[in-house]
KELODO-737614 format. One record per residue: residue in one letter; x, y, z of N, C-alpha, C in turn. Coordinates in pm, whole numbers, padded with zeros to 5 digits, always signed. Layout:
REM residues N
AXYZXYZXYZ;...
This chain:
REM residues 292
X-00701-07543+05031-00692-07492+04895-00720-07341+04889;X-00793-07264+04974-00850-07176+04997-00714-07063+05001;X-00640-07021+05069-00499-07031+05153-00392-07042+05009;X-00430-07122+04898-00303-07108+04833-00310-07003+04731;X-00158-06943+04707-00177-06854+04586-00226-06905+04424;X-00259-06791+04394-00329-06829+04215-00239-06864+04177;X-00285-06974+04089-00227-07077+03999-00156-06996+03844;X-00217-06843+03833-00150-06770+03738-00079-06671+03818;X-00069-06658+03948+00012-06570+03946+00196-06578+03930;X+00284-06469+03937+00356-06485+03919+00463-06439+04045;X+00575-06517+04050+00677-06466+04124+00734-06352+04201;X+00708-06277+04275+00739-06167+04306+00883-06167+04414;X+00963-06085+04305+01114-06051+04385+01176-06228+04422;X+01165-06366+04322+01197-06454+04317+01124-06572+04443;X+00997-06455+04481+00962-06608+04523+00773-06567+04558;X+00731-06688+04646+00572-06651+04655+00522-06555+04651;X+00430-06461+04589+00378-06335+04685+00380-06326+04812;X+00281-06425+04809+00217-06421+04979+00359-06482+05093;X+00478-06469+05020+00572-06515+05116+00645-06362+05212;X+00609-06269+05105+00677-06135+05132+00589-06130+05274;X+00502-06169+05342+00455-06176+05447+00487-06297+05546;X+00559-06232+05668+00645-06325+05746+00512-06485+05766;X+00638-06573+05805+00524-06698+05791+00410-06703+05906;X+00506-06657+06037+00385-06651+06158+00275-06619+06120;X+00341-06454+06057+00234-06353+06078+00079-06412+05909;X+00135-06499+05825+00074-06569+05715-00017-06641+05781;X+00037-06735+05906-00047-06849+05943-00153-06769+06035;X-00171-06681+06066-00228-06588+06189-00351-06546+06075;X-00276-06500+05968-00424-06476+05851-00518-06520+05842;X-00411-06646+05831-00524-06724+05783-00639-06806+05849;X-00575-06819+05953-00662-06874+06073-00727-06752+06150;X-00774-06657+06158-00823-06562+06186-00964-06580+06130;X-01089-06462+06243-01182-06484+06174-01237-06412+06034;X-01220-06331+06002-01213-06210+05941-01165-06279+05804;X-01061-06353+05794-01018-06388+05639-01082-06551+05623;X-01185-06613+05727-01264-06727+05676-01418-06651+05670;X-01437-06589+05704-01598-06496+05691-01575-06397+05570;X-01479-06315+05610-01495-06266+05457-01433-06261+05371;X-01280-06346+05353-01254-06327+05233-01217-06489+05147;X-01288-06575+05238-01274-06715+05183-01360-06718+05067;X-01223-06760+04998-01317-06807+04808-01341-06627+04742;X-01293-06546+04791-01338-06435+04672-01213-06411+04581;X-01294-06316+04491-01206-06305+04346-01163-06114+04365;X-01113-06079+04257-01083-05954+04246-01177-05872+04237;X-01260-05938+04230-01398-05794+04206-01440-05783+04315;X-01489-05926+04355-01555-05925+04508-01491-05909+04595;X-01368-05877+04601-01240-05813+04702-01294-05683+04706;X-01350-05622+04613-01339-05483+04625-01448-05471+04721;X-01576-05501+04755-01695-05484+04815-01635-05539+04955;X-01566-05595+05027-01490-05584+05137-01407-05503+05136;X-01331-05479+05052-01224-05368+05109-01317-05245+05152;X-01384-05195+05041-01427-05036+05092-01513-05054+05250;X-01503-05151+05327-01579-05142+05457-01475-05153+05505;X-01338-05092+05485-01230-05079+05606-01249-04950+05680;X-01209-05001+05831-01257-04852+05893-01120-04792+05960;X-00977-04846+05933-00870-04875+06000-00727-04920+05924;X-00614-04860+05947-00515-04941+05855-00419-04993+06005;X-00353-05042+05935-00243-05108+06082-00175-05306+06082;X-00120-05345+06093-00072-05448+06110-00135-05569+06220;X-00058-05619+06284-00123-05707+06389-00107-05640+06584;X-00181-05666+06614-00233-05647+06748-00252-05700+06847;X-00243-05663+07011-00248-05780+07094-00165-05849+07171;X-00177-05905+07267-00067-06012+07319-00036-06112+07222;X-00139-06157+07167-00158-06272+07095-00113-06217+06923;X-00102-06123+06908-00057-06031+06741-00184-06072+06689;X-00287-06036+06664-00374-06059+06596-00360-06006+06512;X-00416-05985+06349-00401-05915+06241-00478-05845+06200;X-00481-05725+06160-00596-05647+06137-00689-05616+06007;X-00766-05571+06015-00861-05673+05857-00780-05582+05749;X-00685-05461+05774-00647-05445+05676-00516-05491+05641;X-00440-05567+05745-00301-05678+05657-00419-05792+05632;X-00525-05839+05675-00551-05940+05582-00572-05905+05435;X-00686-05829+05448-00704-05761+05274-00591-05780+05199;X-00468-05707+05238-00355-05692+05200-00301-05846+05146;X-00263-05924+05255-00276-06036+05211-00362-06121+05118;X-00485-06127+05099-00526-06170+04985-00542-06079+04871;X-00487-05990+04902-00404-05915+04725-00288-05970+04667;X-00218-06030+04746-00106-06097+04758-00114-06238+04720;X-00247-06279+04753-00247-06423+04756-00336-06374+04563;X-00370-06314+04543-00493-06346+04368-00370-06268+04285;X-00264-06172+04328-00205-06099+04271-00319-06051+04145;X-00402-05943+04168-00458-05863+04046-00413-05818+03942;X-00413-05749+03818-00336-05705+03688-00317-05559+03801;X-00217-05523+03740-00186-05360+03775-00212-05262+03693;X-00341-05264+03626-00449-05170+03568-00559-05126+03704;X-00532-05279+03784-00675-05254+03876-00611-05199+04015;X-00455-05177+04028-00423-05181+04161-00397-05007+04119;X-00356-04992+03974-00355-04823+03948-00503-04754+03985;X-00619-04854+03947-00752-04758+03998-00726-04764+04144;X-00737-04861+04209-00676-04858+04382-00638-04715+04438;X-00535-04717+04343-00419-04567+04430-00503-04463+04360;X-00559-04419+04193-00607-04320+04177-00741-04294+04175;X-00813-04357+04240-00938-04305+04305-00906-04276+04440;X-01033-04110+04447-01016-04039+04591-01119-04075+04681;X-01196-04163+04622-01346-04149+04713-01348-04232+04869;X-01254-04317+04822-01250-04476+04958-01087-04417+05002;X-01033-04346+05076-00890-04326+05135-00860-04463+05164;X-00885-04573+05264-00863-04710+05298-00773-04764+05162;X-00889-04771+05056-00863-04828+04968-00725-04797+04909;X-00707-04646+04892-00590-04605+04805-00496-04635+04900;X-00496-04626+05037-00355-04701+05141-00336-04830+05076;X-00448-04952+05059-00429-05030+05090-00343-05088+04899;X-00425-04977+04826-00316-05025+04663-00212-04973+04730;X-00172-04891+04794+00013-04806+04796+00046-04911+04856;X+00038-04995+04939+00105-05060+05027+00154-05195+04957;X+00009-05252+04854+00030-05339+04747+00176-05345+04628;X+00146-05230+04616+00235-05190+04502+00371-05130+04538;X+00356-05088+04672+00521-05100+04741+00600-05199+04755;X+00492-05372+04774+00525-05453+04821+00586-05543+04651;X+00537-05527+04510+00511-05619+04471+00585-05538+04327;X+00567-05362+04321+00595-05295+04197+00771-05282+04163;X+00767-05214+04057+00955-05202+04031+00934-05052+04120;X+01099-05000+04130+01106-04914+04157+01048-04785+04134;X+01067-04763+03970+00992-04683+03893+00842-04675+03943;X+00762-04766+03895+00625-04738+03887+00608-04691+04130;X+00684-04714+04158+00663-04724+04285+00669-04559+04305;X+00741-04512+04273+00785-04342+04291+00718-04287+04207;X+00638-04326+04074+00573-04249+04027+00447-04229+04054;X+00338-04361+04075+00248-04370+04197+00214-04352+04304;X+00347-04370+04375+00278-04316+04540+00345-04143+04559;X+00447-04147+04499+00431-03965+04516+00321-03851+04509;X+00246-03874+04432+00179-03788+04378+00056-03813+04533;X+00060-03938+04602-00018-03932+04745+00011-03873+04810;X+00160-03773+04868+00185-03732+04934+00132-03589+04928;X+00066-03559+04865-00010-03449+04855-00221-03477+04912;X-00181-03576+04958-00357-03628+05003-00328-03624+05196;X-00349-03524+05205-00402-03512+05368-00502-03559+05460;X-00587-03666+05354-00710-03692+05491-00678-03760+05541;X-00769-03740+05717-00739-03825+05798-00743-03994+05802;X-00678-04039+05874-00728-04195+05889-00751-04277+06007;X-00798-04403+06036-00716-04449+06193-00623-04531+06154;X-00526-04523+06231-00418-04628+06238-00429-04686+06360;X-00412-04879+06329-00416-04919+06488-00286-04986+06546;X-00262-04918+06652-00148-04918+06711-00116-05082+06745;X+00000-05127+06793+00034-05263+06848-00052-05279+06969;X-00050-05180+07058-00175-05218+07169-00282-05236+07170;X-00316-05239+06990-00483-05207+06984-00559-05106+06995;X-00488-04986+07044-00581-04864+07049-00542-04792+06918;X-00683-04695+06888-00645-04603+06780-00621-04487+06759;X-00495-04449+06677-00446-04274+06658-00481-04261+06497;X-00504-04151+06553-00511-04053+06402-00399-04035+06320;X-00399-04068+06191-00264-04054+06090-00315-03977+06003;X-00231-03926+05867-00302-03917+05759-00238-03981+05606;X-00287-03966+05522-00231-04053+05368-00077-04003+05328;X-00086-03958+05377+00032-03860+05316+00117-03919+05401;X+00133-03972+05533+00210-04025+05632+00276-04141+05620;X+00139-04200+05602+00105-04355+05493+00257-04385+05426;X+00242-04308+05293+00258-04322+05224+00469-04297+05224;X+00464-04197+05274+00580-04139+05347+00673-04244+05397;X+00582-04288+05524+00665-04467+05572+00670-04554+05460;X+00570-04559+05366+00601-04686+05293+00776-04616+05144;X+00787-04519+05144+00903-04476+05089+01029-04499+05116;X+00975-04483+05296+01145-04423+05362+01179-04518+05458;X+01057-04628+05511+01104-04720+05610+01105-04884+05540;X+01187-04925+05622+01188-05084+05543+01079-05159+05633;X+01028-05093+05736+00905-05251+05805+00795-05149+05849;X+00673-05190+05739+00537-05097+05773+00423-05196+05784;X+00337-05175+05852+00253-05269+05885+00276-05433+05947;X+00356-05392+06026+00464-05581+06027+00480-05638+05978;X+00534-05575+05885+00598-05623+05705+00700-05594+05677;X+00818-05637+05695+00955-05609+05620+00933-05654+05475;X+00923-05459+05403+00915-05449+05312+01064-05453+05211;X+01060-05488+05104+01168-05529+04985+01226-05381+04980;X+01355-05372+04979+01441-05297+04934+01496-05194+04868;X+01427-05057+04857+01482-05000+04701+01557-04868+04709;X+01616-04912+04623+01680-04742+04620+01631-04598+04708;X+01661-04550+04739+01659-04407+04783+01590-04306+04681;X+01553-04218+04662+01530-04113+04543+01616-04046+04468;X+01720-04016+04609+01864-03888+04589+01911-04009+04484;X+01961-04156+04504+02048-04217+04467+01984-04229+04284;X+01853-04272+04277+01768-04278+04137+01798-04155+04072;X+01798-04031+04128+01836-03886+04093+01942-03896+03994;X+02065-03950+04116+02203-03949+04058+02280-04032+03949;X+02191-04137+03971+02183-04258+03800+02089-04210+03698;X+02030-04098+03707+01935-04048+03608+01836-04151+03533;X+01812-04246+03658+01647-04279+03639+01519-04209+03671;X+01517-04115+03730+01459-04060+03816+01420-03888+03814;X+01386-03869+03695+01394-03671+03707+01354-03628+03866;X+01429-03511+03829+01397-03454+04001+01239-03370+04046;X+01240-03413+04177+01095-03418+04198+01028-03267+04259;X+00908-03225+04159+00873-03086+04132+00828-03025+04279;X+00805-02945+04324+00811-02856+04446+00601-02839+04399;X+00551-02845+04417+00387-02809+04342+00355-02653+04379;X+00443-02584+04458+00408-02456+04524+00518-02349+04412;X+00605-02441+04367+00679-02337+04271+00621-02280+04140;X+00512-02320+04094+00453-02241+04023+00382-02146+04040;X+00340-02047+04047+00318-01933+04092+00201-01872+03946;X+00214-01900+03860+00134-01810+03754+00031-01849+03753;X-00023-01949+03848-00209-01944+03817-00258-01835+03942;X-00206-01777+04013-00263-01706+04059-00246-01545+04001;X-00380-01493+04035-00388-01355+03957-00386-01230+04074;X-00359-01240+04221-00309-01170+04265-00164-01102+04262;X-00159-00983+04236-00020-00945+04243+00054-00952+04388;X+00162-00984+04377+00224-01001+04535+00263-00832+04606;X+00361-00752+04539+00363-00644+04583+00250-00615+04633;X+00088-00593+04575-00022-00552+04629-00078-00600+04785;X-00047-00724+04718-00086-00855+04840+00005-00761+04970;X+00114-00751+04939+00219-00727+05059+00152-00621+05132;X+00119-00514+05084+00091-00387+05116-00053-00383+05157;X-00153-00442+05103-00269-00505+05155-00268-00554+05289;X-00186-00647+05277-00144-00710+05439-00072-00629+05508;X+00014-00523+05510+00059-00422+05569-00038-00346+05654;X-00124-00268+05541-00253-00217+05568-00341-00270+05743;X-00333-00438+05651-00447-00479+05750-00397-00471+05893;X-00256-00535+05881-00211-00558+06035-00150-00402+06087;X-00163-00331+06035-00181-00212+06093-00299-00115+06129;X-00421-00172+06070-00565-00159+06120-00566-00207+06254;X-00523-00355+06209-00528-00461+06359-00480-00403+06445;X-00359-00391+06441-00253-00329+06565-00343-00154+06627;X-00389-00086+06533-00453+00025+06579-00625-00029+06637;X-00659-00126+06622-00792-00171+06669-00737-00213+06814;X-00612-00296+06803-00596-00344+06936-00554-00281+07012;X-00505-00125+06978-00474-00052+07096-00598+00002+07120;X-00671+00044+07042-00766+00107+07107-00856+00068+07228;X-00859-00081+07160-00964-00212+07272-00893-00165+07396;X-00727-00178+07391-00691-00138+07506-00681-00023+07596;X-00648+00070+07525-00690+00213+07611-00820+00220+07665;X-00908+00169+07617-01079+00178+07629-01066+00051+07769;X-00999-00028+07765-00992-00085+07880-00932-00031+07992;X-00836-00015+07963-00725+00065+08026-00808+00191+08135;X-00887+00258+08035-01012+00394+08105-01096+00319+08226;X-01166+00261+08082-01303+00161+08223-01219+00090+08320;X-01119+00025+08297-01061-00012+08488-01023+00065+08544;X-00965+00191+08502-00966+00285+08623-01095+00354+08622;X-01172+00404+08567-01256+00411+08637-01342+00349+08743;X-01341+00238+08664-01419+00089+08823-01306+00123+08925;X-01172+00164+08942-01088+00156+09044-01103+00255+09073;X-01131+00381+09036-01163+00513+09111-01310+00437+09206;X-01420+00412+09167-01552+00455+09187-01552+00330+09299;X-01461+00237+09266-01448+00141+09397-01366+00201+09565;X-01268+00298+09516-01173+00386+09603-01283+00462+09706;X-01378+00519+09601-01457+00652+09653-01546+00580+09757;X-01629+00446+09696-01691+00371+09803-01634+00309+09916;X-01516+00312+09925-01475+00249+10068-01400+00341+10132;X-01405+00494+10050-01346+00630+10162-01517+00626+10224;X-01586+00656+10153-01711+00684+10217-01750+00584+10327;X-01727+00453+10303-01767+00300+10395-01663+00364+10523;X-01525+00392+10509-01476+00427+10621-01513+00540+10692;X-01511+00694+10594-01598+00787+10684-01718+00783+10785;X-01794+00690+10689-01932+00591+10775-01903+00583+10922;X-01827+00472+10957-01757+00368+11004-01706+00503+11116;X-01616+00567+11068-01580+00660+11169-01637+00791+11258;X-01749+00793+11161-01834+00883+11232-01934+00788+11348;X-01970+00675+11300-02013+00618+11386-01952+00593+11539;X-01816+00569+11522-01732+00530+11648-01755+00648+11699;X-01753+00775+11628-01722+00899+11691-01905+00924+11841;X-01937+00895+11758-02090+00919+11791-02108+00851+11914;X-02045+00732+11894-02066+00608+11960-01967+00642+12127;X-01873+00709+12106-01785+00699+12252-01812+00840+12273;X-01873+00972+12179-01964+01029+12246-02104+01025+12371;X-02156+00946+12297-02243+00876+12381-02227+00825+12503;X-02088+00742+12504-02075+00716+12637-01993+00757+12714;X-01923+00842+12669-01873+00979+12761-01996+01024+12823;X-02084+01071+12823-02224+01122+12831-02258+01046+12907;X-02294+00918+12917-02368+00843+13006-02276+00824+13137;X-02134+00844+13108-02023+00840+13222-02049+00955+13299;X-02045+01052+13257-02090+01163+13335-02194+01169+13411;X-02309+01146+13354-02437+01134+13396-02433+01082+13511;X-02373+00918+13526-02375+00825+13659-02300+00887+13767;X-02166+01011+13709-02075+00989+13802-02154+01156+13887;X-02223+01210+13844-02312+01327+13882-02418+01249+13968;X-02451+01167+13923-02611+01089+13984-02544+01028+14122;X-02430+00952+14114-02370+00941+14242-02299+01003+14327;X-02271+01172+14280-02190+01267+14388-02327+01302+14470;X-02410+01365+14373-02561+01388+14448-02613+01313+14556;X-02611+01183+14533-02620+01098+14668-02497+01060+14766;X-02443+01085+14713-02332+01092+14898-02312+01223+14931;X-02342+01378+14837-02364+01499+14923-02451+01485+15037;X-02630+01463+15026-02731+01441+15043-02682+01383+15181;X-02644+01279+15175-02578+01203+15296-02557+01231+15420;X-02412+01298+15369-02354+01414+15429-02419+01543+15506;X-02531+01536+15411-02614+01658+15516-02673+01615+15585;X-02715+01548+15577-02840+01436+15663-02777+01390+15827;X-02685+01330+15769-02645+01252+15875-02534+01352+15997;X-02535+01310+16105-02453+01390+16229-02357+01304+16257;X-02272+01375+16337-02139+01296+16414-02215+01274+16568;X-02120+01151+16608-02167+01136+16723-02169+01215+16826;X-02064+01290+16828-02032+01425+16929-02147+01501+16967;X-02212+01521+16803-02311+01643+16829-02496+01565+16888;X-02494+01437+16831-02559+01358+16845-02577+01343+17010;X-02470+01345+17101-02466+01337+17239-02494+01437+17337;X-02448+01575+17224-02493+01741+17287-02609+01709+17276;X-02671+01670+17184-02844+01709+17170-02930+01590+17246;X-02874+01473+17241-02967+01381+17350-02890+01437+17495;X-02821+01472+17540-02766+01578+17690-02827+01686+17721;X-02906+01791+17573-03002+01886+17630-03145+01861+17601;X-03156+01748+17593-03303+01663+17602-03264+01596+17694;X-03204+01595+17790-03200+01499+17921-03186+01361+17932;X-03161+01325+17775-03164+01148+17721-03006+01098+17751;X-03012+00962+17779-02868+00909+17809-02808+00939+17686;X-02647+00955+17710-02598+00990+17570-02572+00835+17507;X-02533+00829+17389-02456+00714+17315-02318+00655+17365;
């Protein structure tokens, strides 16, 4: 009993409410935990104290399609069908974003054309963020305005093949539909003059542009200078370097000499010292000694 639609509600687009939601994806609702914990047996008021704890909009999920607590919600809006005094507070309160998705989506599903374009347009000017949860279950960032956008221009949002309607251009062209205001084309609440504005901003980005050359020349200086004062230290590191070698095979030029002097001296020395045998034999011959 829980599961069936209100006994006052009425027909939508010639048949159940709660039929505009495919049957799988109906029986998945309902057997889910989420719509026997919290929304078994509530009424329109007490709908509202669950809805505002949505943290997420999105359809069903999963291998298994599970449904997400906000097509259930959705669904038991579907199943009490509310007056549409209470689904207009839905969309025009700003405080709960969830909430105002979850009237646009209501009233896409269930409103005439008219009230549909005159209600959810005026959302497309609401930018806050939301989560949306993807078919895999993970969550991206959307915003209301996006929302609201798909529920205009696409026929299946939230795994819902949504009902049918006209186009805007086409409502335009049957003159149901006045054409829809630009909000940036009014211009007279502001009290800046534009010529000024222009020239103001001229001004500035020509401050800018003269600030940013300067930053740069001033850079431009200090790296060459760090590139001079780095140059000068590694002429000097090499002068270093080369005076040292110089010093260095000085030195042992010097010590080459030295040895090659220290060893002529001793084989002169030698030379004097020592005799040939010849004379060696004159002199043991006039000492009367056998010769060699």
């Amino acid at each position: 009993m829980a599961n069936l639609t209100h006994v006052e509600a009425r027909n939508v687009h010639g048949t159940n409410p709660q039929y505009l939601i495919e049957k799988v994806s109906l029986h998945k609702i309902w057997e889910c935990r989420f719509w026997k914990e919290k929304l078994f047996g509530v009424n329109s008021e007490t709908l509202l104290e669950v809805v505002v704890e949505l943290l997420a909009v999105g359809g069903s999920y999963g291998g298994n399609r599970k449904p997400c607590d906000f097509l259930c919600c959705l669904g038991k809006l579907l199943q009490l069908q509310p007056e549409k005094e209470i689904i207009q507070e839905l969309i025009n309160q700003q405080d709960f974003k969830y909430v105002r998705v979850l009237g646009a989506a209501y009233l896409r599903m269930v409103g005439t054309v008219h009230d549909i374009y005159h209600f959810l347009e005026p959302l497309l000017l609401d930018w806050r963020k939301i989560r949306y949860r993807l078919p895999d279950g993970k969550y991206v960032i959307s915003h209301v305005d996006e929302i609201v956008d798909d529920l205009l221009t696409k026929e299946r949002v939230f795994d819902i093949q949504l009902p049918r309607i006209p186009t805007r251009l086409a409502l335009e062209a049957q003159g149901k539909l006045a054409p829809r205001k630009n909000p940036l084309e009014n211009l007279d609440n502001f009290d800046v003059e534009m010529p000024e504005s222009d020239d103001e901003d001229k001004k500035d980005k020509k401050d800018a542009v003269k600030k940013e050359k300067s930053r740069k020349s001033r850079r431009s200086r200090s790296d060459s200078r760090g590139r001079r004062r780095r140059e000068r230290r590694s002429d000097r590191r090499r002068r270093r370097s080369r005076s040292r070698d110089r010093r260095d095979r000085r030195s042992r030029s010097r010590e080459r000499r030295r040895r090659r002097s220290r060893s002529g001296e001793r084989d002169g020395g030698h030379r004097k010292t020592s005799m040939s045998i010849r004379e060696t034999n004159t002199m043991r011959k006039s000492m009367g000694l056998k010769q060699l």
